[in-house]
C-alpha positions as CSV (number, residue, x, y, z in Angstrom):
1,X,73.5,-89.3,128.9
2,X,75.8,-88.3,131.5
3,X,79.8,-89.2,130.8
4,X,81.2,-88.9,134.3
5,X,80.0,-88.8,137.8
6,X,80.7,-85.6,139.4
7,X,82.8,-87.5,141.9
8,X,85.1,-88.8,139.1
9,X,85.4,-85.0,138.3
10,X,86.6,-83.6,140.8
11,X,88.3,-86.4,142.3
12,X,86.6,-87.8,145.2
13,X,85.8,-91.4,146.3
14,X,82.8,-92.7,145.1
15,X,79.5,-93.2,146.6
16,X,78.8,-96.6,145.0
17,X,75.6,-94.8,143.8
18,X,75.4,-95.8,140.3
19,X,75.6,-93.3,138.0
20,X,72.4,-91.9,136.6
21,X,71.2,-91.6,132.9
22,X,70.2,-88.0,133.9
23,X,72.5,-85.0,133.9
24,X,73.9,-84.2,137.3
25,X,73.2,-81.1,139.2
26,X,75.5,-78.2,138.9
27,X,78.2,-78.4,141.4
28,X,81.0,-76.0,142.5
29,X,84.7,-77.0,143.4
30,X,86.6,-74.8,145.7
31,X,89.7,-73.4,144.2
32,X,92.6,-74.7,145.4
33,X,94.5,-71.4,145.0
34,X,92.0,-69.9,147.3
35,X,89.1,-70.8,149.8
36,X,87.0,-68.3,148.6
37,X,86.7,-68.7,145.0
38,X,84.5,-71.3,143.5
39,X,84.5,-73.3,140.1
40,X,81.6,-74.4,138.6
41,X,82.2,-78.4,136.9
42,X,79.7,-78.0,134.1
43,X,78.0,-81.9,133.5
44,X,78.7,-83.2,129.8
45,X,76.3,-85.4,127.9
46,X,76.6,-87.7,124.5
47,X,74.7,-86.4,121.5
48,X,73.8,-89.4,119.3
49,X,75.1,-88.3,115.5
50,X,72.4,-89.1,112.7
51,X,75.8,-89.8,110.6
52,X,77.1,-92.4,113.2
53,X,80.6,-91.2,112.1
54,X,80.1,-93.2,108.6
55,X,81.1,-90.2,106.1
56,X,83.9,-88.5,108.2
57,X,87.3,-89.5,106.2
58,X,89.7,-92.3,107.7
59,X,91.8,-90.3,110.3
60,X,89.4,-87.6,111.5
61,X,88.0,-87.1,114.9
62,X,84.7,-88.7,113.9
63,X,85.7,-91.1,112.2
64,X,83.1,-94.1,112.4
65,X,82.0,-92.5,115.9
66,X,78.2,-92.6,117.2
67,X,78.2,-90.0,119.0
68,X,80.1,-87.0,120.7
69,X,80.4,-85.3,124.2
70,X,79.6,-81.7,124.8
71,X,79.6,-79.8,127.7
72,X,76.3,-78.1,129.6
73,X,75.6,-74.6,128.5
74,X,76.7,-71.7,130.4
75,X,77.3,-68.0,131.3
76,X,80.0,-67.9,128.6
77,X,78.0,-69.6,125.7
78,X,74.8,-67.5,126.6
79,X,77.8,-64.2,126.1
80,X,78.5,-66.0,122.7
81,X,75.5,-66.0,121.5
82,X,74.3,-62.2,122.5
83,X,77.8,-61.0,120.7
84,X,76.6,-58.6,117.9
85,X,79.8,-59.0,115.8
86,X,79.2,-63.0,115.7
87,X,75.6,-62.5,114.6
88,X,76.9,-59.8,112.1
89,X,79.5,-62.9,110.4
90,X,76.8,-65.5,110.7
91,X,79.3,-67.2,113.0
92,X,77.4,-67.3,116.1
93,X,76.3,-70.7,116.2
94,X,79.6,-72.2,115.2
95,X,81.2,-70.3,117.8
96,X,78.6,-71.8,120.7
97,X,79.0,-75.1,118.9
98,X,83.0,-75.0,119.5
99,X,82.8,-73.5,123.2
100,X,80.6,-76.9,123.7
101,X,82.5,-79.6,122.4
102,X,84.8,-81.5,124.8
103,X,87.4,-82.4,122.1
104,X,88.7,-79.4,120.6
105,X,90.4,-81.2,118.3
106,X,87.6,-81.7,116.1
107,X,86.9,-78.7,113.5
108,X,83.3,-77.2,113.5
109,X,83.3,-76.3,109.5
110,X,83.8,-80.2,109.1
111,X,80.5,-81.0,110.8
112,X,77.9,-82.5,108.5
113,X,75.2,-80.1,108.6
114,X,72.5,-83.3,110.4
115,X,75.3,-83.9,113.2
116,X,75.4,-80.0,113.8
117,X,71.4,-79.5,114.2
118,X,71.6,-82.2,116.7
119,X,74.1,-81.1,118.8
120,X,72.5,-77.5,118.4
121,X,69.2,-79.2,119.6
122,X,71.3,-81.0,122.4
123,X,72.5,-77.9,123.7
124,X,69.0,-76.1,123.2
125,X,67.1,-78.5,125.7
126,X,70.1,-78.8,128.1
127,X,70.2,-75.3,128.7
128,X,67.1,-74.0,128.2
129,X,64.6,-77.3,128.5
130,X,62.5,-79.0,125.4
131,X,59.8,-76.3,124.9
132,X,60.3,-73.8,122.3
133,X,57.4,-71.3,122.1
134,X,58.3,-69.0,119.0
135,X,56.1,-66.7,117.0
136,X,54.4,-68.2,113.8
137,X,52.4,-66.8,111.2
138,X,49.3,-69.1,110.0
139,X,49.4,-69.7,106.1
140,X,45.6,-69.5,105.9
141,X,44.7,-66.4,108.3
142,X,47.5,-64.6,108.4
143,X,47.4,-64.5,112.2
144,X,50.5,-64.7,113.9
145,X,50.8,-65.7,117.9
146,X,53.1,-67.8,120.6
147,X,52.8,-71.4,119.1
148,X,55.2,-74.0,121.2
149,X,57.4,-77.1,119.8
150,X,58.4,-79.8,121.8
151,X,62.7,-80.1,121.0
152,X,62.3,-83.5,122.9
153,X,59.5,-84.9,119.9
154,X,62.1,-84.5,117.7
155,X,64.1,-88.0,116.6
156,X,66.7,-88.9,115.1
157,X,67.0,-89.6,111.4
158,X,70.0,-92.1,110.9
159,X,71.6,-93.1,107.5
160,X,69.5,-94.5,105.4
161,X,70.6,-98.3,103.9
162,X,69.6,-98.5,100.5
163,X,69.7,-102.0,100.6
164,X,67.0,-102.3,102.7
165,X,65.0,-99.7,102.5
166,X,61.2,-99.4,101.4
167,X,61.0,-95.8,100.2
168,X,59.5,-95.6,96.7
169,X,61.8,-92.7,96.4
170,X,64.9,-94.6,97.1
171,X,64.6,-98.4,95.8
172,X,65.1,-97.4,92.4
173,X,67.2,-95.1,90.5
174,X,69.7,-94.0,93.6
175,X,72.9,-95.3,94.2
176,X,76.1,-94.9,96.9
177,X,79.4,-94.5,95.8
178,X,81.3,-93.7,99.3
179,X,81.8,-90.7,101.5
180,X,78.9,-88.7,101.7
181,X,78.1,-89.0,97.9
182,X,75.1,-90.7,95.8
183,X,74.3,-91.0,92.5
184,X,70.8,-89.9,91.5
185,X,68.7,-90.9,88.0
186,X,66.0,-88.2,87.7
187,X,62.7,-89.7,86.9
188,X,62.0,-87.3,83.6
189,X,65.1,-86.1,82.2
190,X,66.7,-89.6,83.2
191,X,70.0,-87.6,83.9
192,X,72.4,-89.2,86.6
193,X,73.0,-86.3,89.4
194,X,76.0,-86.4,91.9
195,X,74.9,-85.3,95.2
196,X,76.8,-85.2,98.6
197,X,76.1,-84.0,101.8
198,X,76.8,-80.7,103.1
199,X,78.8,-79.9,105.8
200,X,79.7,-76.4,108.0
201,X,81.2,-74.9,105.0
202,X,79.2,-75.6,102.9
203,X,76.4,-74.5,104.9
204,X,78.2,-70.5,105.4
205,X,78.9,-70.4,101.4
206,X,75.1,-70.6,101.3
207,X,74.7,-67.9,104.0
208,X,77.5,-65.8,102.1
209,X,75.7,-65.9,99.3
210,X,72.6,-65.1,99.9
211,X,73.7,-61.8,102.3
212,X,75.5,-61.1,98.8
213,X,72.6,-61.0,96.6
214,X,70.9,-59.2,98.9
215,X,73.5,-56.1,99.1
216,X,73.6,-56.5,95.1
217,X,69.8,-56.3,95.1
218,X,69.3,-59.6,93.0
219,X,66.3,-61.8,93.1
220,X,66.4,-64.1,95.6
221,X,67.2,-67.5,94.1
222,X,66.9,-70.5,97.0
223,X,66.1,-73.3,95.3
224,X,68.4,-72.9,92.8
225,X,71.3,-72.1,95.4
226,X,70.4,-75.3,97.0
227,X,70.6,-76.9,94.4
228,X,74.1,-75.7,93.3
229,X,74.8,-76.4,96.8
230,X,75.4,-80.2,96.8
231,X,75.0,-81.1,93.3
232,X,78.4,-82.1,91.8
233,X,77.9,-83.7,88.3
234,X,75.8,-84.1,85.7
235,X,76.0,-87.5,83.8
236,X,79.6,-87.3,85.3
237,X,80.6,-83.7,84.2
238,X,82.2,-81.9,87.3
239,X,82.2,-78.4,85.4
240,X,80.3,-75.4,87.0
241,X,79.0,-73.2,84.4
242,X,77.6,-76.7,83.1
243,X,75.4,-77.8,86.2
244,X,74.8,-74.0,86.7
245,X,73.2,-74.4,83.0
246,X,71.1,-77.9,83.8
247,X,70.2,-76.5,87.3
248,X,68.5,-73.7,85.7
249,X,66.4,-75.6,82.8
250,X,65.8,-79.1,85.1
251,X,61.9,-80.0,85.0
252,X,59.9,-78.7,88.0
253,X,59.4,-82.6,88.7
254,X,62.7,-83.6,88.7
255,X,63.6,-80.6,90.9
256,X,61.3,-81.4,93.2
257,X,62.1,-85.0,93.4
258,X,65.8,-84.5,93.5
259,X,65.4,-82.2,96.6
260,X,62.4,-84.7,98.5
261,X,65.3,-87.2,97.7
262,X,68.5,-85.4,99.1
263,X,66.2,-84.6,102.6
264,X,66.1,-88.4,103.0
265,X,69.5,-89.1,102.3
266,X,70.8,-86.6,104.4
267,X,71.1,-88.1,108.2
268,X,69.8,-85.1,110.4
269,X,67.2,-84.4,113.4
270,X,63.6,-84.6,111.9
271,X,62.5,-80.8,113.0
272,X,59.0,-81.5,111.5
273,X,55.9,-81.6,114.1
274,X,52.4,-80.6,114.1
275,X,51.0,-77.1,114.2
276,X,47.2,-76.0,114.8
277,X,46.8,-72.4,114.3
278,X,44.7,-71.5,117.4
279,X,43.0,-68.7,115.1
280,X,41.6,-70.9,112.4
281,X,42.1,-74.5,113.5
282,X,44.3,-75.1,110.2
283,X,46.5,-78.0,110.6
284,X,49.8,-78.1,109.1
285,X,53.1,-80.2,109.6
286,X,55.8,-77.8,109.7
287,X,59.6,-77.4,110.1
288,X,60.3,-76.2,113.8
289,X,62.4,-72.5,112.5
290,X,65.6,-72.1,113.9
291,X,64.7,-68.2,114.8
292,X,66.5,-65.6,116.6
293,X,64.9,-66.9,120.2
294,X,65.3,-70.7,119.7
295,X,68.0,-69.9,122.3
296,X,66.2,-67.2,124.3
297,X,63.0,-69.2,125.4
298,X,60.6,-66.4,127.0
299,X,60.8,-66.7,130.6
């Protein structure tokens, strides 16, 4: 949704057109300092937030907002994101993500992890349109070829309400106790997990780690480094080396339900659509990757 007309922009009477849910077509201001030079007004648009603002603290930018205004993508965020020494950090989208945002005020690293894949998404089909054709490899033939996404299938998941909600998963044995955190009972070990969502930083420890085990040459642990990643207590112990202990031994089946769990409670964009490999017809719901050309669409 468009925030301002490009008359209110640039400071000219208005048409009495009313203003249009669609972004406005690019338009260039003369410079005053010279009749020559042009500036380009780049269009802004609201991104709806999965979190709706709820767990941003009293007092921050966010704070029980619904959404937040970025600009269009240009010439300068497509340099950001073809700068090898940002790739290198792992820094690269948090840089684009900070170029785009209106209010500068607001710090990046502070961005729950669901708000920042939807204003990623945002910015994706603003710039580059809602078709994302990417290579993927089918799980059954081992064929890989051009399979396209549609970014504009892909809703909203807001917060869920416990109170209210049907999911087998979540009507029992899950609880909120305030900003972002939850208490879990696992179904076999009947220990009460303390989970909270992830935000920017959290997100880049789990980058950092991983490109360290990999220039150490250990074994790839993701699951357990997810894991680690929001869990926070064990039947109300807070001490590392202690969840790093029950992370390690917890049943398969609580593992896997404390993860299925965590994905619902964690307001995001739901990425997940249909793929057909055009190979072997195998169907398959699958996460749309976040690859190297999710911003450089073939053209």
């Amino acid at each position: 949704m468009t925030r301002k007309s490009n008359e209110q922009r640039l400071g000219l009477p208005s048409t009495g057109a009313k203003e249009s849910s669609e972004a406005p077509p690019a338009v260039f201001d003369r410079n005053e300092s010279s009749q020559n030079t042009f500036a380009y007004v780049a269009p802004t648009e609201l991104v709806d937030l999965p979190s709706g603002g709820k767990f941003y603290p009293e007092g921050h930018p966010l704070y029980g907002k619904s959404d937040l205004e970025i600009r269009e993508m240009t010439a300068k965020e497509e340099d950001i994101l073809t700068s090898k020494s940002l790739i290198k950090k792992g820094v690269v989208f948090d840089r684009l993500l900070k170029s785009l945002m209106v209010d500068k005020s607001i710090p990046v690293d502070d961005l729950l992890v669901g708000d920042k894949n939807a204003i990623l998404l945002a910015a994706r089909i603003s710039g580059y349109g809602s078709e994302y054709a990417t290579n993927i490899t089918c799980p059954v033939c081992n064929v890989t070829d051009k399979y396209t996404f549609h970014l504009d299938r892909c809703p909203v998941k807001n917060v869920v309400d416990l109170s209210t909600t049907e999911d087998e998963d979540l009507k029992e044995g899950v609880s909120e106790i305030g900003e972002g955190s939850y208490l879990v009972v696992l179904p076999r070990s009947k220990v009460s997990v303390g989970v909270r969502l992830l935000d920017g930083k959290d997100e880049r420890k789990i980058i950092a780690t991983q490109e360290m085990r990999k220039k150490q040459k250990l074994p790839e642990t993701p699951l357990t480094e997810h894991l680690k990643s929001f869990i926070y207590s064990i039947d109300e112990c807070v001490e590392g080396l202690e969840i790093a202990k029950f992370i390690s031994s917890m049943p398969a089946s609580d593992s896997k339900y404390l993860r299925r769990v965590f994905s619902k409670l964690t307001p995001n964009v739901e990425m997940t659509q249909e793929f057909v490999c055009d190979n072997c017809m195998y169907e398959q719901d699958l996460e749309v990757p976040f690859s190297a050309d999710f911003f450089w669409p073939d053209n």
